[in-house]
Predicted model as a PDB file, atoms N, CA, C, CB and O in Angstrom, pLDDT in the B-factor column:
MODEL        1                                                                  
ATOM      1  N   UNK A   1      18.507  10.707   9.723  1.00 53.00           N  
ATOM      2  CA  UNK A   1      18.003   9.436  10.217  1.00 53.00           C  
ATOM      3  C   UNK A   1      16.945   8.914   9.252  1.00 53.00           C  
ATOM      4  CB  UNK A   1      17.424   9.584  11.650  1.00 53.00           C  
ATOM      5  O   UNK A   1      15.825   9.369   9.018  1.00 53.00           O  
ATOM      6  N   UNK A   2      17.393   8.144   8.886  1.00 71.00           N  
ATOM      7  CA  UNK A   2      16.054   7.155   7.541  1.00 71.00           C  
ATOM      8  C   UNK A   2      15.084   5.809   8.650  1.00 71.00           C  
ATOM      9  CB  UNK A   2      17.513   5.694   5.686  1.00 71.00           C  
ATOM     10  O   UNK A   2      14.835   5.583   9.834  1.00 71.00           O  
ATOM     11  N   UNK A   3      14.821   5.216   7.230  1.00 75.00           N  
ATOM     12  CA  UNK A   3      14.013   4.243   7.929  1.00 75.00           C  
ATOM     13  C   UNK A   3      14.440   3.102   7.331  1.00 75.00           C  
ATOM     14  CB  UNK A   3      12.520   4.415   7.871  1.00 75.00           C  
ATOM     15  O   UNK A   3      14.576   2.937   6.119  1.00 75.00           O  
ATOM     16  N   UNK A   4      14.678   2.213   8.312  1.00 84.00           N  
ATOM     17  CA  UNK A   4      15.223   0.328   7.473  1.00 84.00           C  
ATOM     18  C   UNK A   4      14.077   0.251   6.911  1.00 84.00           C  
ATOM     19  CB  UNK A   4      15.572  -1.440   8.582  1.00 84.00           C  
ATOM     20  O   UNK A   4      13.016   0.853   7.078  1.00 84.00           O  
ATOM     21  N   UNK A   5      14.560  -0.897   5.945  1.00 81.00           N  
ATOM     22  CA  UNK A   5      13.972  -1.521   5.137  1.00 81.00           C  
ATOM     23  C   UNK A   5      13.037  -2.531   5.566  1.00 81.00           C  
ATOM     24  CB  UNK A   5      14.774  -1.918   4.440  1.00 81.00           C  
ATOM     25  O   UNK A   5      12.238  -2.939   4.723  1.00 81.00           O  
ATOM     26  N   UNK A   6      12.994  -3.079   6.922  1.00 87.00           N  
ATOM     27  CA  UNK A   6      11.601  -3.687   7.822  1.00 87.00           C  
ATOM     28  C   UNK A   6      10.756  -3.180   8.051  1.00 87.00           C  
ATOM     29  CB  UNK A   6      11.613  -4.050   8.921  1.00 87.00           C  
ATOM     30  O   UNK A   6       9.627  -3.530   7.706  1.00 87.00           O  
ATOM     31  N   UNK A   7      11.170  -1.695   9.035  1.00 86.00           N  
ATOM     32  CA  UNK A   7       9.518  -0.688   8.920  1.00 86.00           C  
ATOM     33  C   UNK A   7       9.150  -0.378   7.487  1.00 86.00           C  
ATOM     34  CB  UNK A   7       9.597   1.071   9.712  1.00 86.00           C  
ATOM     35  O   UNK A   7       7.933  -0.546   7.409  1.00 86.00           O  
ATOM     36  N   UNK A   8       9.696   0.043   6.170  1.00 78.00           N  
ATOM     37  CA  UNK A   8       9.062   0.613   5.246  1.00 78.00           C  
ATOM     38  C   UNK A   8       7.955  -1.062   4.898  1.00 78.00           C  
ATOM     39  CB  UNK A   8      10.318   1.376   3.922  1.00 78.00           C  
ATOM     40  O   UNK A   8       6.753  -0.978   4.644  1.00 78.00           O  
ATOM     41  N   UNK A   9       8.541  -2.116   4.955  1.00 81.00           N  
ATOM     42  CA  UNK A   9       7.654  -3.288   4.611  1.00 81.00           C  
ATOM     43  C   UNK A   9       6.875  -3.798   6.044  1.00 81.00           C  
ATOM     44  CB  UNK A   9       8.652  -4.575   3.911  1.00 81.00           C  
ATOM     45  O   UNK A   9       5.876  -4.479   6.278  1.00 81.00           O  
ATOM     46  N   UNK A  10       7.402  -3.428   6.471  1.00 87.00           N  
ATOM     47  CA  UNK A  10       5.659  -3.530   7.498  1.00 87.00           C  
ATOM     48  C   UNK A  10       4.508  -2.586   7.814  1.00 87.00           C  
ATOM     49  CB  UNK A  10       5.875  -3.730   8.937  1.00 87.00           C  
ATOM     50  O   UNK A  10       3.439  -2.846   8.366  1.00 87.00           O  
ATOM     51  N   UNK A  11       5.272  -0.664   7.022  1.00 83.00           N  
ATOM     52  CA  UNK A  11       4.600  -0.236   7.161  1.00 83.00           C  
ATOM     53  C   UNK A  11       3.666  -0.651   5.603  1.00 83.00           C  
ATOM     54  CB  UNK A  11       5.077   0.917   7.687  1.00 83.00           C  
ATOM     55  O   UNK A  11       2.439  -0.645   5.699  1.00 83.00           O  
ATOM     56  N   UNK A  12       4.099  -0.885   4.664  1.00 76.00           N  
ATOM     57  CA  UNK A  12       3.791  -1.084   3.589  1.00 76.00           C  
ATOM     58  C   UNK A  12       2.562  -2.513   3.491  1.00 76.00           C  
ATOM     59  CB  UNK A  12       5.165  -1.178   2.917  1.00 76.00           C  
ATOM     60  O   UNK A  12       1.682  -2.569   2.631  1.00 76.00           O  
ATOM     61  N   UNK A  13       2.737  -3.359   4.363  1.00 82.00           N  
ATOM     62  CA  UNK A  13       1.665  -4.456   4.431  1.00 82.00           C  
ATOM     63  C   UNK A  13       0.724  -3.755   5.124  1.00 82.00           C  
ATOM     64  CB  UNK A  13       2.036  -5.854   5.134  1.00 82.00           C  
ATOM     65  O   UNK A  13      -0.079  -3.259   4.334  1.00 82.00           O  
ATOM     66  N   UNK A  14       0.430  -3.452   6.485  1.00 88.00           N  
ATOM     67  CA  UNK A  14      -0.506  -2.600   6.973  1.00 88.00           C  
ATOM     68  C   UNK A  14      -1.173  -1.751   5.992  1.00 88.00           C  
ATOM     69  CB  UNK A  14       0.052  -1.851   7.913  1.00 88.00           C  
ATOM     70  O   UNK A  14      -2.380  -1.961   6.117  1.00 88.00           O  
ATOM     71  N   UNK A  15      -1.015  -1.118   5.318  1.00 82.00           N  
ATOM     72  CA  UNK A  15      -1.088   0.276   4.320  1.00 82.00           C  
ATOM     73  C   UNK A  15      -1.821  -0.914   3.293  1.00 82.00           C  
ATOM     74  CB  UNK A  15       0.791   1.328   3.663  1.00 82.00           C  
ATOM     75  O   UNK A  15      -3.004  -0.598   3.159  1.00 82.00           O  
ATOM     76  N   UNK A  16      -1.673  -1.497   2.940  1.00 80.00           N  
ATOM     77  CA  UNK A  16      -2.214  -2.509   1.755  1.00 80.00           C  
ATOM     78  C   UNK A  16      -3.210  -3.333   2.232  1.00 80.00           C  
ATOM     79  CB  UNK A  16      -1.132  -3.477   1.153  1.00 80.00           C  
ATOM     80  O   UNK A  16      -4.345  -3.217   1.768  1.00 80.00           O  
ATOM     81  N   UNK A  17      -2.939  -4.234   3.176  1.00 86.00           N  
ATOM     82  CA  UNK A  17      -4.542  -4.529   4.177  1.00 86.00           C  
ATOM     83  C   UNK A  17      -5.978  -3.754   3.812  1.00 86.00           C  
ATOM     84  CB  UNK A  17      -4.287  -3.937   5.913  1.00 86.00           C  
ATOM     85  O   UNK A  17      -6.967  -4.120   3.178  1.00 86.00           O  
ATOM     86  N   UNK A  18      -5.632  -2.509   4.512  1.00 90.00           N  
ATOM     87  CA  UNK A  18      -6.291  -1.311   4.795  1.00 90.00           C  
ATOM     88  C   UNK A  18      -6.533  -1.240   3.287  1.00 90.00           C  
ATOM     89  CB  UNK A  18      -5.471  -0.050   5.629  1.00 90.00           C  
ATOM     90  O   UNK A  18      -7.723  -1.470   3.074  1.00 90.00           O  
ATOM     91  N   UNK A  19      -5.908  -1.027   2.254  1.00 87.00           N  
ATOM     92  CA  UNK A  19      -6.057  -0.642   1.143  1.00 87.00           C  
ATOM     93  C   UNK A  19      -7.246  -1.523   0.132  1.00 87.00           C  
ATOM     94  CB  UNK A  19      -4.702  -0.627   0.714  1.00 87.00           C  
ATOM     95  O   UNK A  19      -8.216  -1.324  -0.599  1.00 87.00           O  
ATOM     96  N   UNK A  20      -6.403  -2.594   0.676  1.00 86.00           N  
ATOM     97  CA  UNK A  20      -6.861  -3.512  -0.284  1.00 86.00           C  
ATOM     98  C   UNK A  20      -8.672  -4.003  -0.221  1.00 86.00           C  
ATOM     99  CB  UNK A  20      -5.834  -4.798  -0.026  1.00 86.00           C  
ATOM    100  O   UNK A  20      -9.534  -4.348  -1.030  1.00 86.00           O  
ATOM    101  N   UNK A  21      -8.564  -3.784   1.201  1.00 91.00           N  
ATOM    102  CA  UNK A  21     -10.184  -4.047   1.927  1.00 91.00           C  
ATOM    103  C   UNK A  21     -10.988  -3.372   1.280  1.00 91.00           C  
ATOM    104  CB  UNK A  21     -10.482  -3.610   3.448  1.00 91.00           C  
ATOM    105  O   UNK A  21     -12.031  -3.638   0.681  1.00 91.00           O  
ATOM    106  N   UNK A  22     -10.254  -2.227   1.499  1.00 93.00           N  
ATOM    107  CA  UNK A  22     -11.719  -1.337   0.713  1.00 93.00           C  
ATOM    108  C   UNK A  22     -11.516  -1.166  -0.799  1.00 93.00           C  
ATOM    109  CB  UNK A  22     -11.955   0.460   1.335  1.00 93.00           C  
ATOM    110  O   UNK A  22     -12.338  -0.367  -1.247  1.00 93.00           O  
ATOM    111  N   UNK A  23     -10.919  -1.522  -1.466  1.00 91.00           N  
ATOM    112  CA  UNK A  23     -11.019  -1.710  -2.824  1.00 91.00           C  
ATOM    113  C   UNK A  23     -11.872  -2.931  -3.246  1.00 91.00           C  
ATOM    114  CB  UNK A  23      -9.695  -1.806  -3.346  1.00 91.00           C  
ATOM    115  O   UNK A  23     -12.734  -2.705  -4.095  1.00 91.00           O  
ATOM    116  N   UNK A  24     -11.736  -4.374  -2.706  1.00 94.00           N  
ATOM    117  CA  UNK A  24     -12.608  -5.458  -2.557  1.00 94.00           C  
ATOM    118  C   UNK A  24     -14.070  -4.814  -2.287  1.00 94.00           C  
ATOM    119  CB  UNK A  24     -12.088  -6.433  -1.368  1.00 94.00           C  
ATOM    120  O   UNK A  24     -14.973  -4.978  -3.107  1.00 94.00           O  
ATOM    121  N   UNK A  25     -14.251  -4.096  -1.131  1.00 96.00           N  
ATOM    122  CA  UNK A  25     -15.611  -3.665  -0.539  1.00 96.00           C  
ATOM    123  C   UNK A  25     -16.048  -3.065  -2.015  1.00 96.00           C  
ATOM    124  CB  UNK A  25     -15.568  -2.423   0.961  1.00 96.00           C  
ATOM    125  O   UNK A  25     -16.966  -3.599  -2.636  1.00 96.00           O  
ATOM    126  N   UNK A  26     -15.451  -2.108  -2.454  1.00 95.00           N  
ATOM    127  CA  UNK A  26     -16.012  -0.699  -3.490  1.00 95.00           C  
ATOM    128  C   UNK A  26     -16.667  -1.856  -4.321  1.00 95.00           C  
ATOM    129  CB  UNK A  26     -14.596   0.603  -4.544  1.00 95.00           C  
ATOM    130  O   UNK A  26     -17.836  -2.231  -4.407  1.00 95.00           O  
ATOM    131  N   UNK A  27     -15.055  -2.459  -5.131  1.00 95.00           N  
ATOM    132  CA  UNK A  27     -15.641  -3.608  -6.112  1.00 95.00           C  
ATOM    133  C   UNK A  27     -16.506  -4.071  -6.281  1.00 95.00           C  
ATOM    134  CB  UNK A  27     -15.356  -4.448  -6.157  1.00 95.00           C  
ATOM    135  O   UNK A  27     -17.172  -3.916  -7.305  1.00 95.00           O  
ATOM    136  N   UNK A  28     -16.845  -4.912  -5.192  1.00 97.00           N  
ATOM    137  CA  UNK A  28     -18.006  -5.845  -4.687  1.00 97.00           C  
ATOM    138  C   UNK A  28     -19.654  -4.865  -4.728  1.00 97.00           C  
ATOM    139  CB  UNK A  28     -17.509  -6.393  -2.820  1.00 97.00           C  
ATOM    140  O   UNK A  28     -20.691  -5.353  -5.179  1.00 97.00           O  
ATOM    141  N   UNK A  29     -19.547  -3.440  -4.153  1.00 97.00           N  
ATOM    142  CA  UNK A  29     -20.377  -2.885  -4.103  1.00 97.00           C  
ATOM    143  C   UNK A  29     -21.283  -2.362  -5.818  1.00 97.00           C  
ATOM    144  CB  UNK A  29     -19.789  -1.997  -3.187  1.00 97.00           C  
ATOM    145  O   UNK A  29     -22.446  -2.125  -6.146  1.00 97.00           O  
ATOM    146  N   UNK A  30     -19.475  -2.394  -6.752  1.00 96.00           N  
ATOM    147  CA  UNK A  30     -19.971  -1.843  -8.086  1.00 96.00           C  
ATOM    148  C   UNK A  30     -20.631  -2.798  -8.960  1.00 96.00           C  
ATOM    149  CB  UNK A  30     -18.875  -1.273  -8.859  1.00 96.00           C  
ATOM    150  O   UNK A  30     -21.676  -2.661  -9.595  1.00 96.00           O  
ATOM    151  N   UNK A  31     -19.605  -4.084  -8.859  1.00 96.00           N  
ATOM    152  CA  UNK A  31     -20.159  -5.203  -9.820  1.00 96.00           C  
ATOM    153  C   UNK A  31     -21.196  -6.375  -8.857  1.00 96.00           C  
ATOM    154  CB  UNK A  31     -18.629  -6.096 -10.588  1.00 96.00           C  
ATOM    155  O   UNK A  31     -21.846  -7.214  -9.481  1.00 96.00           O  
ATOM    156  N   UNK A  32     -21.255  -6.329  -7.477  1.00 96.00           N  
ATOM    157  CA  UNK A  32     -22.083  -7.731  -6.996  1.00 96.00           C  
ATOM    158  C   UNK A  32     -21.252  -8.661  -7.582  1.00 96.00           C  
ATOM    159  CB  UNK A  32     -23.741  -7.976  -7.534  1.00 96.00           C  
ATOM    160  O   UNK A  32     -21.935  -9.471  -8.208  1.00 96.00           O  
ATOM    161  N   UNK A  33     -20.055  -8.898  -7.651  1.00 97.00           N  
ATOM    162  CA  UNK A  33     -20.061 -10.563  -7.868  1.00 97.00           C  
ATOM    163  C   UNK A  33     -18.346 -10.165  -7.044  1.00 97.00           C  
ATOM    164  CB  UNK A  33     -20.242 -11.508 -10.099  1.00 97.00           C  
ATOM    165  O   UNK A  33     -17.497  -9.274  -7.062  1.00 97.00           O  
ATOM    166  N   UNK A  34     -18.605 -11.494  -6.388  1.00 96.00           N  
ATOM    167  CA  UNK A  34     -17.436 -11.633  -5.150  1.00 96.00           C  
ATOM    168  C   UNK A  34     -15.815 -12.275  -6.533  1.00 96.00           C  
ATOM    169  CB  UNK A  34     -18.224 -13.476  -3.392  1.00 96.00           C  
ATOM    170  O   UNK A  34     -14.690 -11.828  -6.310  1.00 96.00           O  
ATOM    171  N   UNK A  35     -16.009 -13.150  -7.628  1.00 96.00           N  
ATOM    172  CA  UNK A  35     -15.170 -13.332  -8.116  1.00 96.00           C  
ATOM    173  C   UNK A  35     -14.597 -11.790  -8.807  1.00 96.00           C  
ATOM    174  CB  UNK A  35     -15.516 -14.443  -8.834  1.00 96.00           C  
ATOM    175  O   UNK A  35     -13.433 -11.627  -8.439  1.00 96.00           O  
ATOM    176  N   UNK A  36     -14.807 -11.286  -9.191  1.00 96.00           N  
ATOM    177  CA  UNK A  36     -14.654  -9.950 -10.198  1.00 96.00           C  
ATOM    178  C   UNK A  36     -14.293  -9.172  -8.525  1.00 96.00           C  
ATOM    179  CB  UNK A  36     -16.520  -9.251 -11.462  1.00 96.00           C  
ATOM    180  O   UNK A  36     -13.086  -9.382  -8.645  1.00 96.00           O  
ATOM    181  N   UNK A  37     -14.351  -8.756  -7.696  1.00 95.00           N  
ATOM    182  CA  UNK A  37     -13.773  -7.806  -6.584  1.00 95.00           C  
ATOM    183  C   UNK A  37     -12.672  -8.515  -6.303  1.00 95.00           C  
ATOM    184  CB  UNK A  37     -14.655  -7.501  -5.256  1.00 95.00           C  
ATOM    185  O   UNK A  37     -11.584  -7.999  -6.045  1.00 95.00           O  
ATOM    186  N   UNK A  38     -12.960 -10.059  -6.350  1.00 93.00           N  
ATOM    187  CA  UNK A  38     -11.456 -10.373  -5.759  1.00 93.00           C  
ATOM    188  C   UNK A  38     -10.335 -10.289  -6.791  1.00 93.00           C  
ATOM    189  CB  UNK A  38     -11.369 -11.888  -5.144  1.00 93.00           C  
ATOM    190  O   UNK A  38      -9.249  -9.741  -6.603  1.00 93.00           O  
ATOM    191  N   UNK A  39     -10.731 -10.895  -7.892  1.00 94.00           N  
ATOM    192  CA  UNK A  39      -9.799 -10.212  -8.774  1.00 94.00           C  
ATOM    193  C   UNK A  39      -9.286  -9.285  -8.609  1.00 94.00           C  
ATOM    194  CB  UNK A  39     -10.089  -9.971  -9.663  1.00 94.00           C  
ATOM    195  O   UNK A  39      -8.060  -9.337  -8.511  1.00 94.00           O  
ATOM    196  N   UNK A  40     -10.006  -7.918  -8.492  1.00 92.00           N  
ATOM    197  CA  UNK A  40      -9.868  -6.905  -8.842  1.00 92.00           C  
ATOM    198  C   UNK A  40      -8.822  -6.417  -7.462  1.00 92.00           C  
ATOM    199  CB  UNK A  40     -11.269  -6.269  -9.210  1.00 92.00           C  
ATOM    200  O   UNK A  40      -7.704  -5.927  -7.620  1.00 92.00           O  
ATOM    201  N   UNK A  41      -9.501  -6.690  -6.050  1.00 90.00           N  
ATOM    202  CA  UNK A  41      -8.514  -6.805  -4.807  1.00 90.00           C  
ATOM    203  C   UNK A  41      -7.157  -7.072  -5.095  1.00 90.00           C  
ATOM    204  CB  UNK A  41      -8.900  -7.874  -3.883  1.00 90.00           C  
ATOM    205  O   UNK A  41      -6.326  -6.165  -5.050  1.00 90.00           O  
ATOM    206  N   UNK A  42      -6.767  -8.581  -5.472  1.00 91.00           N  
ATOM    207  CA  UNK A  42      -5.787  -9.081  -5.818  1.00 91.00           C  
ATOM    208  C   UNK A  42      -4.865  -8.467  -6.494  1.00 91.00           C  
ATOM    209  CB  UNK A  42      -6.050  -9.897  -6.270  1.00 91.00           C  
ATOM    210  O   UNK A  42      -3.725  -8.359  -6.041  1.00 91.00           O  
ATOM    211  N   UNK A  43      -5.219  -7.979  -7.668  1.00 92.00           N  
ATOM    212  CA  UNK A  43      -4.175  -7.113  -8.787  1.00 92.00           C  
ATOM    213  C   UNK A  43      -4.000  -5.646  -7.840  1.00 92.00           C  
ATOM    214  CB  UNK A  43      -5.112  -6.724 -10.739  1.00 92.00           C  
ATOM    215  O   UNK A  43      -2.914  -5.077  -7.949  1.00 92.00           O  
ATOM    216  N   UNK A  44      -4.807  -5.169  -7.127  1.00 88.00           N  
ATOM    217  CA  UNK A  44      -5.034  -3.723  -6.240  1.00 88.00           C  
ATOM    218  C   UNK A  44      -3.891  -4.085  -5.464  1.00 88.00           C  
ATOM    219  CB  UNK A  44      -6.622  -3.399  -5.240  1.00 88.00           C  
ATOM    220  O   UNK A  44      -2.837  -3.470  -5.626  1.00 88.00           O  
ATOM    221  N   UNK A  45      -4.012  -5.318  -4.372  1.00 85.00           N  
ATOM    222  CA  UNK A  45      -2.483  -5.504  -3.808  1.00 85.00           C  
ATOM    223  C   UNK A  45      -1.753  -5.649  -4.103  1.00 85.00           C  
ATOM    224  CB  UNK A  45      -2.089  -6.034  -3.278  1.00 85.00           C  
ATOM    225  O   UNK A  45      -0.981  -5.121  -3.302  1.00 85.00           O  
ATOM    226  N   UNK A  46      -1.062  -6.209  -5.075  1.00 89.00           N  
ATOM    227  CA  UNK A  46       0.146  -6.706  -6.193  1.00 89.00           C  
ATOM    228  C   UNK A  46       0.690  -4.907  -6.488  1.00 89.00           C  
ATOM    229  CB  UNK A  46      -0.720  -7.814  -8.092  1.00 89.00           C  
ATOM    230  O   UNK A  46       1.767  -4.443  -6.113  1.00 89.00           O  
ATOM    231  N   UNK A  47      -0.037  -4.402  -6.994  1.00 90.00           N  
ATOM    232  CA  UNK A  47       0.185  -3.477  -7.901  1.00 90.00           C  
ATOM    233  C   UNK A  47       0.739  -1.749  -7.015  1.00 90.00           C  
ATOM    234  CB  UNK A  47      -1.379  -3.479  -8.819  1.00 90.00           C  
ATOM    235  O   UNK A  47       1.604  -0.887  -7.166  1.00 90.00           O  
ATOM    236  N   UNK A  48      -0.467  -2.060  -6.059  1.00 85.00           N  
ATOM    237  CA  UNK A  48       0.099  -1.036  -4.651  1.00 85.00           C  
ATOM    238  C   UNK A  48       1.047  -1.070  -4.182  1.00 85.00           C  
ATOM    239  CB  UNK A  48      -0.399  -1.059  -3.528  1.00 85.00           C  
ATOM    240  O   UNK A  48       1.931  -0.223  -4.312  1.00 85.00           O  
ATOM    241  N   UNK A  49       1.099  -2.212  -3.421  1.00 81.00           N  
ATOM    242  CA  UNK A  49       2.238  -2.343  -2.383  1.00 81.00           C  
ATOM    243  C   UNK A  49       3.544  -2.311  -3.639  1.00 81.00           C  
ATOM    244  CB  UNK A  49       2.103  -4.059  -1.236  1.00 81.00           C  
ATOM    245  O   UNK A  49       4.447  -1.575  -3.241  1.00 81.00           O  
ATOM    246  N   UNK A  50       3.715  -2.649  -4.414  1.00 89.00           N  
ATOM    247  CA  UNK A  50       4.951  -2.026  -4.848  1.00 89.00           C  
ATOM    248  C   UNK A  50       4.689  -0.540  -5.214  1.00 89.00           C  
ATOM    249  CB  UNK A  50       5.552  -2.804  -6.061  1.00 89.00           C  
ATOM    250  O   UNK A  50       5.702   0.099  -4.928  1.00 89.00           O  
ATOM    251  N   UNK A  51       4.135  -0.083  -5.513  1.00 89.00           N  
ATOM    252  CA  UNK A  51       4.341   1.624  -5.844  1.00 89.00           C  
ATOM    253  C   UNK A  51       4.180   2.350  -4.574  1.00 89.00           C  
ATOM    254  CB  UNK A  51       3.141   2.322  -6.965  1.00 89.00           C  
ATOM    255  O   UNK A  51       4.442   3.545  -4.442  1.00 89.00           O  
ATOM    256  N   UNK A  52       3.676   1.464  -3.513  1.00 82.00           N  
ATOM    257  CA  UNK A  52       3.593   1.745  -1.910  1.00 82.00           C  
ATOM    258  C   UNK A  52       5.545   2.074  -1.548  1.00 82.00           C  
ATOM    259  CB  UNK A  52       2.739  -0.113  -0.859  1.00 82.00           C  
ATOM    260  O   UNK A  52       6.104   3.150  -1.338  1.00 82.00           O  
ATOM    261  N   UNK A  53       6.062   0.824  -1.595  1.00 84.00           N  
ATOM    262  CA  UNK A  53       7.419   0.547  -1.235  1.00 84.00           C  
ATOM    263  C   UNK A  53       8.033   1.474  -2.027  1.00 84.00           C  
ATOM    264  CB  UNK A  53       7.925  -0.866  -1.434  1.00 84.00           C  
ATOM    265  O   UNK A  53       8.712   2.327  -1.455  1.00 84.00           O  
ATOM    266  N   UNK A  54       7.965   1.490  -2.936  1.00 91.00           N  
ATOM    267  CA  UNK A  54       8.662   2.070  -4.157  1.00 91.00           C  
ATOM    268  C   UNK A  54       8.468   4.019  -3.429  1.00 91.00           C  
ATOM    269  CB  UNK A  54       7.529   1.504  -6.101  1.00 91.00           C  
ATOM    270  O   UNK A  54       9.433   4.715  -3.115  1.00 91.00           O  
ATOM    271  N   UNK A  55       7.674   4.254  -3.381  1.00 88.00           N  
ATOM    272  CA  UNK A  55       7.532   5.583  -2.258  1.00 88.00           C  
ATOM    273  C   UNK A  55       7.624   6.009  -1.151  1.00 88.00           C  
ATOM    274  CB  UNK A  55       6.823   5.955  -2.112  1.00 88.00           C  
ATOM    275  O   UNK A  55       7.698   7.144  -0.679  1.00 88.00           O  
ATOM    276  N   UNK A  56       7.615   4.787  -0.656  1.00 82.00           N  
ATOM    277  CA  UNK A  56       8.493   4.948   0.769  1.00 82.00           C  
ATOM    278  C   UNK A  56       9.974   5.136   1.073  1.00 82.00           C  
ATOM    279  CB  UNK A  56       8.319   3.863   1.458  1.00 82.00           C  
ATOM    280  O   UNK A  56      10.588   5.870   1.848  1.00 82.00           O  
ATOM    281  N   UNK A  57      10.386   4.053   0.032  1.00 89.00           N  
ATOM    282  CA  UNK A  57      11.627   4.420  -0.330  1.00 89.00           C  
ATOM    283  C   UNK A  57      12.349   5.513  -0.608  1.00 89.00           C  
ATOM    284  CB  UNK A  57      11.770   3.990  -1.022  1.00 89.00           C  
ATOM    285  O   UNK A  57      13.347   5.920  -0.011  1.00 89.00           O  
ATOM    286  N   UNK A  58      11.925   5.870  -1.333  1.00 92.00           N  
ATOM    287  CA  UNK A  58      11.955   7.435  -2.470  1.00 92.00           C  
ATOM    288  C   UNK A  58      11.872   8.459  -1.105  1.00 92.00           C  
ATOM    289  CB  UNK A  58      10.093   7.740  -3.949  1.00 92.00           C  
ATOM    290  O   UNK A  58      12.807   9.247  -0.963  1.00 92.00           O  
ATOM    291  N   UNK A  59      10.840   8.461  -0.162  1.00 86.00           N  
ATOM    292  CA  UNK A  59      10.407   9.348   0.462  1.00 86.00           C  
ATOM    293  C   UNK A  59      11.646   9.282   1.722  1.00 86.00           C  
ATOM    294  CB  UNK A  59       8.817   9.119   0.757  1.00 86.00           C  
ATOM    295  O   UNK A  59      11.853  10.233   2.475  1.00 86.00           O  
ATOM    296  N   UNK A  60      12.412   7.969   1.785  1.00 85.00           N  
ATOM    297  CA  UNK A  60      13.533   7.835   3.052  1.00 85.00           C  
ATOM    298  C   UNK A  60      14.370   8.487   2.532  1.00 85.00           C  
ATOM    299  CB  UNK A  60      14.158   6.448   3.561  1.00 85.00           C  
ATOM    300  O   UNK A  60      15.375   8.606   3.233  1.00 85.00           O  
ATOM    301  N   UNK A  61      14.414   9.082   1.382  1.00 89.00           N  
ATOM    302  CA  UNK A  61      15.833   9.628   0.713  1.00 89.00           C  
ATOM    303  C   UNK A  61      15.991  11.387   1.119  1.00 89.00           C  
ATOM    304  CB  UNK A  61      15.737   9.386  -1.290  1.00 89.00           C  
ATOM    305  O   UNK A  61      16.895  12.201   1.306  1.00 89.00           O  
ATOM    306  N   UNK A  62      14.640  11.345   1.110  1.00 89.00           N  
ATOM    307  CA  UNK A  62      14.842  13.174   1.135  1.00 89.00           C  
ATOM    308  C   UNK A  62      14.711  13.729   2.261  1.00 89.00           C  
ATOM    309  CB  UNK A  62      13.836  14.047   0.335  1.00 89.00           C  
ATOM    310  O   UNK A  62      14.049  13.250   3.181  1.00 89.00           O  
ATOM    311  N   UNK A  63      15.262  14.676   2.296  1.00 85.00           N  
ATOM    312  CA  UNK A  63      15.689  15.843   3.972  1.00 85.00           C  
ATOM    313  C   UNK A  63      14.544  16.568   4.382  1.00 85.00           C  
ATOM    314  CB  UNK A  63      16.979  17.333   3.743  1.00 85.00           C  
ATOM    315  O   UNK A  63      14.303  16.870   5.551  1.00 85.00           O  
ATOM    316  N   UNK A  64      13.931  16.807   3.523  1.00 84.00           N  
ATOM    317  CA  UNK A  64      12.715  18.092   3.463  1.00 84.00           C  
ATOM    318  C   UNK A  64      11.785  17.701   4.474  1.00 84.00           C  
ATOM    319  CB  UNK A  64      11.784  18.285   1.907  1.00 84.00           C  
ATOM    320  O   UNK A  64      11.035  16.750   4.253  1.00 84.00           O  
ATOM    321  N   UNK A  65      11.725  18.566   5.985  1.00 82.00           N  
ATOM    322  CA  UNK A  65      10.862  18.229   6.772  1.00 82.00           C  
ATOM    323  C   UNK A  65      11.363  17.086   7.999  1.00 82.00           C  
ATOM    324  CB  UNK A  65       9.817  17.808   5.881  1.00 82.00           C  
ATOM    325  O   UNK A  65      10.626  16.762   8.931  1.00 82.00           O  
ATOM    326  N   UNK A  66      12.451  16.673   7.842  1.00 77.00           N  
ATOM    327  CA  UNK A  66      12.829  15.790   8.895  1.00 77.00           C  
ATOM    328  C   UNK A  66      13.700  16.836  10.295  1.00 77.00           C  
ATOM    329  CB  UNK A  66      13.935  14.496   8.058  1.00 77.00           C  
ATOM    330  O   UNK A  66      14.373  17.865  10.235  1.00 77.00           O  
ATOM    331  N   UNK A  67      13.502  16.435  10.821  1.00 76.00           N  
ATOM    332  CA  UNK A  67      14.326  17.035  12.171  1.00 76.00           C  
ATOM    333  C   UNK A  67      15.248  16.150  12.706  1.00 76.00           C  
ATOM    334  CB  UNK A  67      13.412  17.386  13.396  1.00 76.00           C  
ATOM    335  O   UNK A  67      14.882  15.091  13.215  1.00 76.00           O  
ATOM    336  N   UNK A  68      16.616  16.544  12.627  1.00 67.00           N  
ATOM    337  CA  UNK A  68      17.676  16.062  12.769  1.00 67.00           C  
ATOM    338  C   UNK A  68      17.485  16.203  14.938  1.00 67.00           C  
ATOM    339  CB  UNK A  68      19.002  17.067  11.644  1.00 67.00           C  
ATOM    340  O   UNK A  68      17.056  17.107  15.656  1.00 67.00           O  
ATOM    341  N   UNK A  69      18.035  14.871  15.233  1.00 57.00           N  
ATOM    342  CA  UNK A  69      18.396  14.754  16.883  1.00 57.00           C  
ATOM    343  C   UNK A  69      19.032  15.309  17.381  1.00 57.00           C  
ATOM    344  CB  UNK A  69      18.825  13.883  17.390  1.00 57.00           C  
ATOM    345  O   UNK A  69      19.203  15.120  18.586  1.00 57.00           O  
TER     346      UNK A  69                                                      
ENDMDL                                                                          
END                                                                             
């Protein structure tokens, strides 16, 4: 039993939210300037959520640890 391709992208937006927040926060905390975190946010979501999906994917493929019904 895998997972469609709707939960892996909704689990994958949730997961990036979450992600992305606190990468903005860190940012913001390292440099003080709200343009330079958001940047930095921005490319953080872009760049995640595909290597997010991209592993979720990967991870629907394999047996190891699933329990069959």
């Amino acid at each position: 039993m895998g997972e469609s391709h709707t939960r892996s992208i909704a689990k994958t937006v949730t997961w990036r939210i979450t992600g992305s927040t606190s990468a903005v926060i860190i940012a913001y905390m390292v440099t003080g300037s709200v343009a330079v975190s958001g940047t930095i946010g921005v490319v953080h979501l872009i760049v995640n959520t595909l290597l997010y999906w991209i592993h979720e994917r990967v991870w629907a493929q394999v047996r190891w640890g699933r329990q069959n019904p």
